[in-house]
GUTOR-260008 format. One record per atom (N, C-alpha, C): residue in one letter; x, y, z; residue number from 1. Coordinates in steps of 0.1 Angstrom, whole numbers. Each point is the difference from the previous one (the first is absolute). Layout:
BEGIN
R  aa     xx     yy     zz    i
R   A      X      Y      Z  NUM
...
//
This chain:
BEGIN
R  aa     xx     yy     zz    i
R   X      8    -12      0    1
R   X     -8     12      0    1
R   X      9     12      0    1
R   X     -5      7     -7    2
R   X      5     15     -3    2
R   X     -2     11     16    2
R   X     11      4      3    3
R   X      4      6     15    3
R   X      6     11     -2    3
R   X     -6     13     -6    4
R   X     15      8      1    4
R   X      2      7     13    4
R   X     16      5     -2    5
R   X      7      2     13    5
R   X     -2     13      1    5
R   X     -8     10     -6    6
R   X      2     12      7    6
R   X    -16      3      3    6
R   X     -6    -10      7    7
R   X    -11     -2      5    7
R   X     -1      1     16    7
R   X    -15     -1      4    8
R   X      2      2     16    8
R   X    -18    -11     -1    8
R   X      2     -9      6    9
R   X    -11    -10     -4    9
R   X     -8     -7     16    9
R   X    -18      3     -7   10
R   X     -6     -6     16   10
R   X     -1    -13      0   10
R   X     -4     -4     11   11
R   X     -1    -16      1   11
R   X    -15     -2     -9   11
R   X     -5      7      4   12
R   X    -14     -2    -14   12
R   X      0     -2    -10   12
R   X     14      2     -9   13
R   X      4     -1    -13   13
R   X     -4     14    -10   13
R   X      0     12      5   14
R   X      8     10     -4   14
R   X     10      6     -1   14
R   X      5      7     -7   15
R   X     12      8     -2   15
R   X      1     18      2   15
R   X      7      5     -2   16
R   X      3     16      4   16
R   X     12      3     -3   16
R   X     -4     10     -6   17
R   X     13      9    -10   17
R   X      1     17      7   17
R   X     12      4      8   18
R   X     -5     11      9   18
R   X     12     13    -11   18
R   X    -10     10     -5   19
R   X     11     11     -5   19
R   X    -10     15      8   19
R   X     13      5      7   20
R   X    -10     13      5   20
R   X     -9      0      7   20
R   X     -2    -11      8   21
R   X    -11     -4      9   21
R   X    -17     -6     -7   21
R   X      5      1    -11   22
R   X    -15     -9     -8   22
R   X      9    -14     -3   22
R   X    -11     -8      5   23
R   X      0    -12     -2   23
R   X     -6    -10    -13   23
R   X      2     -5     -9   24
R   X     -1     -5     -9   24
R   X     -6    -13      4   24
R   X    -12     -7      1   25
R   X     -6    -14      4   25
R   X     -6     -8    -13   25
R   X      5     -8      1   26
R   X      0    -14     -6   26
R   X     -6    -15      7   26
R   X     -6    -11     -8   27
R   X      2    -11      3   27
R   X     14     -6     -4   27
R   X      5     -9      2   28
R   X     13     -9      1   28
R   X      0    -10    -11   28
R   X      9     -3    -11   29
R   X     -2    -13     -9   29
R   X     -9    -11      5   29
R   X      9     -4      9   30
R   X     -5    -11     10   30
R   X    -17     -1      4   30
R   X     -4     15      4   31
R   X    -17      1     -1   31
R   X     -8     -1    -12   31
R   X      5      5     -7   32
R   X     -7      0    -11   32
R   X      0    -16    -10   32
R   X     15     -7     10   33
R   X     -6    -14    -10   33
R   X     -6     -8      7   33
R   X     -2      3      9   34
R   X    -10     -9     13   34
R   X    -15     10     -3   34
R   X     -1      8     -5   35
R   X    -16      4     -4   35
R   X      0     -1    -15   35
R   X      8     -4     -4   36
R   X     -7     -4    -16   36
R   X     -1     10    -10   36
R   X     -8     -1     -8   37
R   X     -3     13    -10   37
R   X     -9      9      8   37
R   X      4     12      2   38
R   X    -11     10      8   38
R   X     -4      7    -10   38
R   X    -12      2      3   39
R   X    -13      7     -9   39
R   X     -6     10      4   39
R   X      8      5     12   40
R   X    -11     15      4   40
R   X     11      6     14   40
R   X      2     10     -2   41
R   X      3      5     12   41
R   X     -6     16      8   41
R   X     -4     -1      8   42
R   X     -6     10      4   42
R   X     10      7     14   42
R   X      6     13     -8   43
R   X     11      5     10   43
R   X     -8      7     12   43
R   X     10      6      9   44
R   X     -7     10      7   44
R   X     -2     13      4   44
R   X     -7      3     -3   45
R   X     -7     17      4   45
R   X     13      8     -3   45
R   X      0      9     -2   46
R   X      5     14     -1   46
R   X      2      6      9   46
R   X      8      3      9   47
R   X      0     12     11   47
R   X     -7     -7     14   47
R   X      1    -15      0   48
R   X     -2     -7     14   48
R   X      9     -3      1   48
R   X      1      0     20   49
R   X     15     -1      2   49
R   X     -6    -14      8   49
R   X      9     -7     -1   50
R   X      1    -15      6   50
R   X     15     -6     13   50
R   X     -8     -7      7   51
R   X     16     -3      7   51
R   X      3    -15     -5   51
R   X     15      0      3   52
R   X     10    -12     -5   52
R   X    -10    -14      3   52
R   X     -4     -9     -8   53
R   X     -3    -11     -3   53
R   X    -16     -1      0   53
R   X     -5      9     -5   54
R   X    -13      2     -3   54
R   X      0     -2    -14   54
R   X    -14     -5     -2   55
R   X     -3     -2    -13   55
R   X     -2     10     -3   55
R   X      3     -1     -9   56
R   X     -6     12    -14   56
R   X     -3      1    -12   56
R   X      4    -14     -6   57
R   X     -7      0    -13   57
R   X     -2    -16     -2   57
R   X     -9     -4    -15   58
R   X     -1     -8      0   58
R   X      1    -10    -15   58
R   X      6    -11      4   59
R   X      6     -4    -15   59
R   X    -14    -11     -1   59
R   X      0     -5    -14   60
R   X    -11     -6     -6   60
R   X     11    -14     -9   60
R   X     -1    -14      5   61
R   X      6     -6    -14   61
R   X    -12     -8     -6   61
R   X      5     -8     -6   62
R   X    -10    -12     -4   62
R   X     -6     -9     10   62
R   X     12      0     15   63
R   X     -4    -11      4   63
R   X     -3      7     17   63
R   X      3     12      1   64
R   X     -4      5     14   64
R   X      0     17      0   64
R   X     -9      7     10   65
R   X      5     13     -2   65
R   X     11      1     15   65
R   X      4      7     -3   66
R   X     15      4     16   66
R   X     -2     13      3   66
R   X      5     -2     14   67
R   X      1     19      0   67
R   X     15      1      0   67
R   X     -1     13      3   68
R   X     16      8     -6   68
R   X      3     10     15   68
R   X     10     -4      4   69
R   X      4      8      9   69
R   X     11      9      4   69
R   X     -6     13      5   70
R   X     16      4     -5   70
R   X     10      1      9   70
R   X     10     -2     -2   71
R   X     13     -4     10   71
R   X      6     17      9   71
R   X     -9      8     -2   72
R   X      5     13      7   72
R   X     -8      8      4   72
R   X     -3      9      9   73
R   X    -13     11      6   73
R   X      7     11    -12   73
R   X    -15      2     -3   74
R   X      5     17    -10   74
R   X    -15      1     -5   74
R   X      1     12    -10   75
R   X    -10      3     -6   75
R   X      0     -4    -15   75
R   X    -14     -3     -6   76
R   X      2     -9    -16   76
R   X      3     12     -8   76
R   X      8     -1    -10   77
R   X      0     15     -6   77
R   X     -2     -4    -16   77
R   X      6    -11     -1   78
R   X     -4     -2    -16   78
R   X     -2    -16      1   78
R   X    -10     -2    -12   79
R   X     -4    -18     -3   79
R   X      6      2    -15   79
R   X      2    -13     -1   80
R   X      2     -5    -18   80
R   X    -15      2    -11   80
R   X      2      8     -5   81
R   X    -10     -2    -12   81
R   X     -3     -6     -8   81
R   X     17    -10     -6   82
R   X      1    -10    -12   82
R   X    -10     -9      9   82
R   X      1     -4     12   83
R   X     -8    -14      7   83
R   X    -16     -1     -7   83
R   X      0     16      0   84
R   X    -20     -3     -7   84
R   X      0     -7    -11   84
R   X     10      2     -9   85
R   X     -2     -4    -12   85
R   X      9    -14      1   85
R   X      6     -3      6   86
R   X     13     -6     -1   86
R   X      3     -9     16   86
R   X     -9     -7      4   87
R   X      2     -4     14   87
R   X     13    -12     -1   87
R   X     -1     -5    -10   88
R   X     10    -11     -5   88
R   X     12      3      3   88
R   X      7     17      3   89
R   X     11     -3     -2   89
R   X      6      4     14   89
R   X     -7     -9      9   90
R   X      2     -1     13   90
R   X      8    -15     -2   90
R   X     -6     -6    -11   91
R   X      8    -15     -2   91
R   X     11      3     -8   91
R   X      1      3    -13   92
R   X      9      5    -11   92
R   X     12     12      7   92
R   X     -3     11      7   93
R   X     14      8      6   93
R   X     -2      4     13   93
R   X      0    -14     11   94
R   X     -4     11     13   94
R   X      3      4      6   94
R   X     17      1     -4   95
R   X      6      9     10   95
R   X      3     16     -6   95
R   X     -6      4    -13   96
R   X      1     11     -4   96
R   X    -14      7    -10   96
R   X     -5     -6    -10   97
R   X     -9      7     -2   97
R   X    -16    -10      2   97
R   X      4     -5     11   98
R   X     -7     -7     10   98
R   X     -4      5     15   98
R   X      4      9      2   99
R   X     -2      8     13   99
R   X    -19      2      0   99
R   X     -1      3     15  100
R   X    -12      1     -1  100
R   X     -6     14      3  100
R   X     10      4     15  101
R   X     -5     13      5  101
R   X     13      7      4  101
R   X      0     14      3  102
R   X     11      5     10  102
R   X     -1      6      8  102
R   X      5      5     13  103
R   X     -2      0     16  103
R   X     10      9      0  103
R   X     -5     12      7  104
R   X     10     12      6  104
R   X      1     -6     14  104
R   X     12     -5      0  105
R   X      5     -6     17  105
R   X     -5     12      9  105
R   X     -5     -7     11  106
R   X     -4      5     12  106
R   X     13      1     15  106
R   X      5    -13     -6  107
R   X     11     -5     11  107
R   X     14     -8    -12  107
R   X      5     12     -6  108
R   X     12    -12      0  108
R   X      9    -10      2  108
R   X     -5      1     15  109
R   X      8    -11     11  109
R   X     -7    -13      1  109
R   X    -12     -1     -7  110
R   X    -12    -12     -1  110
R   X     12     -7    -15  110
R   X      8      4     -8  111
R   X      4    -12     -7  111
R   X     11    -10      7  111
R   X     10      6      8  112
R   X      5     -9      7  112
R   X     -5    -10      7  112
R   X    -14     -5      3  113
R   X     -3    -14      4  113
R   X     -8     -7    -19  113
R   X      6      9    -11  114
R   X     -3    -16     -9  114
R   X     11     -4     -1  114
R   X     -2     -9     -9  115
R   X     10     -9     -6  115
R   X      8      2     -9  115
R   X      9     -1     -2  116
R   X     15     -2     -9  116
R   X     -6     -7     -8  116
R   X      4      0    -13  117
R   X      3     -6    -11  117
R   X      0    -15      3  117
R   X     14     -5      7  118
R   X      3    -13      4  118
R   X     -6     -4     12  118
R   X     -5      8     11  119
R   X    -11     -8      6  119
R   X    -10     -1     -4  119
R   X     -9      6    -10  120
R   X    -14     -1    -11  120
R   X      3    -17     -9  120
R   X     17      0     -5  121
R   X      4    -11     -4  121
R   X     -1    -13      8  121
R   X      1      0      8  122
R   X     -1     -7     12  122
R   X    -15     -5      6  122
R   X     -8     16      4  123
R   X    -12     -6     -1  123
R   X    -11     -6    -11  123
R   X      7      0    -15  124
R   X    -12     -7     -8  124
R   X     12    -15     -5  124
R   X     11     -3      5  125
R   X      5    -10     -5  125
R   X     -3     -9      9  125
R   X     -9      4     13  126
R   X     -1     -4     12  126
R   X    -11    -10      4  126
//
């Protein structure tokens, strides 16, 4: 499974890309081949602020819907718009034009309890 290392990853099986205090959220390779082809994604709200491991949005595949949680307290400031047309490429590129939503950190100090790269590696080899 595809892991990149300049990630910061929850045990839920999201990812987080931090530039400038906005957070970049994703599902993980690894989630998206354990949900299959996904057919709908419904991000979250605009301008709700959420705390660390709350749901917030919700993925759709063939064979289950999931929710989506996001790995940080902040406010939502931007969702993906390809997803409306394009939910698929949460399977096809999810660690880049696969993102779902992004989060103006609340607490930057909430990423130091995810996961490394190689302990994310560890928890799906596991």
């Amino acid at each position: 499974m595809n892991v990149p290392d300049d990630l910061k990853y929850a045990e839920s099986h999201e990812w987080i890309r931090v530039n400038d205090g906005i957070g970049t959220v994703g599902i993980t390779d690894h989630a998206q081949a354990e949900l299959t082809d996904i057919v709908f994604v419904e991000p979250p709200k605009l301008g709700v602020t959420f705390a660390a491991k709350n749901a917030v949005a919700v993925v759709e595949s063939v064979k289950a819907a999931s929710d989506i949680y996001t790995p940080v307290s902040g406010e939502i400031v931007e969702v993906n718009p390809a997803l409306d047309s394009d939910p698929a490429l949460l399977n096809t590129d999810p660690f880049a034009a696969g993102w779902i939503f992004k989060i103006k950190l609340s607490d930057p100090a909430e990423l130091d309890s995810l996961k490394t790269p190689d302990a994310y590696r560890a928890q799906i080899a596991g």
